[in-house]
N, C-alpha and C positions, 0 to 999 in steps of 0.2 A: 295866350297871355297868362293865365293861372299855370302853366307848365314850367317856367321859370321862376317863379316864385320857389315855387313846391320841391322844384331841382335845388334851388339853393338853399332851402331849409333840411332836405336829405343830404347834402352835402355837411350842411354844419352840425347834423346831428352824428353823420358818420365822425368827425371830427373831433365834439363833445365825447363820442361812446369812445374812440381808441384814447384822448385823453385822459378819462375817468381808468380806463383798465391799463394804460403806462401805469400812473398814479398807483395803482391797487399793487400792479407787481413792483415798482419802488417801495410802499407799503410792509410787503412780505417781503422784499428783498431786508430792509431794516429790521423786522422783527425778528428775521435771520440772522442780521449780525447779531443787534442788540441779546438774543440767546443767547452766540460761541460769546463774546464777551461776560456774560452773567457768570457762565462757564470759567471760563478763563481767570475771574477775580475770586470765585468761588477755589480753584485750584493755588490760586497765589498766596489767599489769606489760609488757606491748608499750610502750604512750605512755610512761610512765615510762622505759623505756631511749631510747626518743628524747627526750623534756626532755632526760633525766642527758645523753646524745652533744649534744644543740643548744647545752644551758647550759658544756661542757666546749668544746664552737666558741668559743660567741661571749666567752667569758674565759679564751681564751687569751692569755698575755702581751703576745705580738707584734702581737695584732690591739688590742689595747686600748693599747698602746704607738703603734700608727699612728695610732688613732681620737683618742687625747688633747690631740693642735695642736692639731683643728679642734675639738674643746670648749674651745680655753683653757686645758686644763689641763697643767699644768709642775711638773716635780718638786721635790718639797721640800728645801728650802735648809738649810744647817744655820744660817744663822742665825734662821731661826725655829724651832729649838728654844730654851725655856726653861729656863736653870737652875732648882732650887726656891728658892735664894736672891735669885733677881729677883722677887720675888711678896709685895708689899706685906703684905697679908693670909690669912692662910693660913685662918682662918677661914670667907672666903667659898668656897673649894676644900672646906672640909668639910662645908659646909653643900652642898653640889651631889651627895655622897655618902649625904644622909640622906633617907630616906623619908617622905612629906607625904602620909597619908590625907587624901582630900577627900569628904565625902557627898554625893551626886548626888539631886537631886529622887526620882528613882525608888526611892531607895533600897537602889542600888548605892554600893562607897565606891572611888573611884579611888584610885590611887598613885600620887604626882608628887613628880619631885625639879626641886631651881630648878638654874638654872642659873650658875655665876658668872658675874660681869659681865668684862666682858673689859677693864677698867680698871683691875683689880687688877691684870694685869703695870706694871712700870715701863716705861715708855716708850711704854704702849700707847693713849694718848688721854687720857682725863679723867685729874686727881687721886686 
């Protein structure tokens, strides 16, 4: 009569013990990852201060100011700036401001704004 009792409390402690020790290697399995991760954000926030130092090289003024002749490119004049009373139609300026849902085959809906034409300044080409 005490022999099954005793069977089934060996039994639940076999039970409890491979429970606790799954548990223990889930455990170290996690504190396994959670390392390579510590690692790994440790290595990304490294690259990232090199971008942020290469991206703060390569646009710096002076270097982009040398690099600009050989693109062609020259500074802006003020006679291309536009008054707002040079502009034909103000209308197509605020149409260039409003947003144009388009639905997409998929089933996605884009957002597109137009662009005015650049014939609305006076002087600028077409009527």
């Amino acid at each position: 009569m005490l022999r099954r009792p005793l069977v089934l409390l060996v039994v639940l402690l076999l039970a409890a013990t491979a429970g606790v020790y799954r548990q223990e290697l889930r455990v170290v399995e996690l504190r396994r990852e959670l390392a390579d991760l510590a690692r790994e954000r440790t290595r990304l926030e490294g690259e990232i201060r090199t971008l942020r130092a290469s991206l703060a090289w390569l646009t710096r003024p002076a270097r982009l100011a040398a690099l600009a002749p050989e693109l062609g490119m020259v500074p802006a004049r003020a006679e291309r700036i536009v008054p707002a009373e040079a502009i034909d139609r103000r209308e197509g300026l605020e149409i260039a401001r409003r947003r144009f849902p388009v639905p997409l085959p998929s089933g996605y809906v884009a957002t597109l704004r137009a662009r005015p034409p650049l014939w609305l300044v006076r002087g600028g080409g077409r009527p």
